[in-house]
C-alpha positions in Angstrom: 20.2 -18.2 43.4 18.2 -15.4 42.3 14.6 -14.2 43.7 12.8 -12.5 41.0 8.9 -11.3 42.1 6.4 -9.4 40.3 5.8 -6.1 41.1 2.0 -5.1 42.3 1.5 -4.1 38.7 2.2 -7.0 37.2 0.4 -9.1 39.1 -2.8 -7.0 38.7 -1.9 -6.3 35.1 -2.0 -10.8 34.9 -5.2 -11.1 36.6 -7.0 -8.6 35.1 -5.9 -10.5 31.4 -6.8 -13.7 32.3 -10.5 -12.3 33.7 -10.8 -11.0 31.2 -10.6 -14.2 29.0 -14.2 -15.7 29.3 -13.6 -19.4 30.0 -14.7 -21.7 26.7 -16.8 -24.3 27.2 -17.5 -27.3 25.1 -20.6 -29.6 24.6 -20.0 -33.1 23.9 -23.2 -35.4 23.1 -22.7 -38.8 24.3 -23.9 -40.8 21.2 -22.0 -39.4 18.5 -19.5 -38.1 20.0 -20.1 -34.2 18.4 -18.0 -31.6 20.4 -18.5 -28.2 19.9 -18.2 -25.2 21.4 -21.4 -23.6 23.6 -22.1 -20.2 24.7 -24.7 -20.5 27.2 -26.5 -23.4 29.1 -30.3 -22.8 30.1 -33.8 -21.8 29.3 -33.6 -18.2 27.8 -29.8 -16.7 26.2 -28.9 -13.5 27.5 -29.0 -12.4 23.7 -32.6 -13.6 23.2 -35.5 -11.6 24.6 -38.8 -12.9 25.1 -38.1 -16.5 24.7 -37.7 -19.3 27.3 -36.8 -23.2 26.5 -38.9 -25.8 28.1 -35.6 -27.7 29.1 -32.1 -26.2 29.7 -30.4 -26.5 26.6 -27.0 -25.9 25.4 -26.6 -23.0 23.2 -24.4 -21.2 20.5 -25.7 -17.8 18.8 -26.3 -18.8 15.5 -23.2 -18.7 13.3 -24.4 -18.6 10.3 -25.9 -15.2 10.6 -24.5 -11.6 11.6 -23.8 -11.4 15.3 -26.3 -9.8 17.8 -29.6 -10.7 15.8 -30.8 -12.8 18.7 -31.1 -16.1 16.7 -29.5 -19.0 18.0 -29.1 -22.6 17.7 -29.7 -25.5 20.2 -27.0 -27.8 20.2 -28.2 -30.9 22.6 -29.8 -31.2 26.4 -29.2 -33.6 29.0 -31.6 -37.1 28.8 -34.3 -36.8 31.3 -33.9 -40.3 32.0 -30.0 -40.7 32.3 -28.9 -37.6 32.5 -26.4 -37.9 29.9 -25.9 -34.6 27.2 -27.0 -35.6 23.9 -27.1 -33.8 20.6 -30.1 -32.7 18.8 -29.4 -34.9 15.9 -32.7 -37.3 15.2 -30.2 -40.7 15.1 -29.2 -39.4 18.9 -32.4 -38.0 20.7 -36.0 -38.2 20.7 -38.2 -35.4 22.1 -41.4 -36.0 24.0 -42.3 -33.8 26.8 -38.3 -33.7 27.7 -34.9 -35.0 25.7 -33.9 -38.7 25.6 -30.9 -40.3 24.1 -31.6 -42.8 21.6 -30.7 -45.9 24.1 -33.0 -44.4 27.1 -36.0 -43.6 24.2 -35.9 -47.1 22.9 -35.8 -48.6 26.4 -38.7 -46.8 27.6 -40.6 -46.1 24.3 -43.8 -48.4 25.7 -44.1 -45.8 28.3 -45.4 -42.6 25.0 -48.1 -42.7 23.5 -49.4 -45.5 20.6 -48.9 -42.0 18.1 -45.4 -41.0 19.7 -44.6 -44.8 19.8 -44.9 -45.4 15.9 -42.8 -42.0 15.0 -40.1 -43.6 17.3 -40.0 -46.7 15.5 -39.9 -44.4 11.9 -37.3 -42.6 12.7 -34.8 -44.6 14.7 -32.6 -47.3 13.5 -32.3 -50.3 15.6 -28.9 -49.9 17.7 
C-alpha cells in the first residue's frame, strides 16, 4: 500500500481555489416553482447606493444591462404570513405593506383594505 500526501503547497494552493469560488445560491419561489440564481439577499445590494428595500428581497444585478450600473432586479421575498419565498410574479404574490403568496393573500384578504380587497380579487385567479 502506498501513502501519498499533499505537500503544504498544495494544500494551501486547494483552499485558496475553492475560497476563492463564491458559493452560488439559488432562489426557488414556492408557487411556481421558478429557480434561479440570486446574488444577494436583503434590503440594499452592495452594488446599489442610496437605496434600501422595505422587505429583504432576493436579488440579481440586472442582466439585461452592462454590469456595474447599479440596476438590479427583485426576484421574490419570503410571505410575511408563512414564511415561504415566493416570486414576484402577480399569479404568485400580492404586496400590501409586506409579500404574501397567493394562498396566504387569499386566506387573509378580509384582513386589507375594501380598495386593496377589490385589486386582489382583479388580479388573482381562484386557486
Amino acid at each position: 500500500m502506498e501513502i501519498v500526501s499533499q505537500s503544504s503547497d498544495e494544500k494551501i494552493q486547494e483552499k485558496s481555489e475553492n475560497e476563492s469560488k463564491p458559493e452560488i445560491k439559488y432562489f426557488k419561489c414556492c408557487v411556481c416553482i421558478l429557480n434561479e440564481k440570486y446574488e444577494y439577499f436583503g434590503k440594499s445590494p452592495p452594488w446599489v447606493r442610496d437605496y434600501k428595500l422595505e422587505e429583504d428581497a432576493y436579488i440579481i444585478e440586472d442582466p439585461f444591462l452592462p454590469p456595474k450600473r447599479g440596476e438590479f432586479l427583485i426576484l421574490g421575498a419570503h410571505c410575511v404570513k408563512c414564511g415561504l419565498a415566493v416570486c414576484k410574479d402577480t399569479n404568485c404574490s400580492f404586496y400590501y405593506i409586506g409579500t404574501y403568496c397567493i394562498k396566504c393573500a387569499k386566506q387573509c384578504s378580509k384582513e386589507f383594505p375594501n380598495a386593496v380587497q377589490e385589486k386582489l380579487n382583479r388580479i388573482i385567479v381562484p386557486l
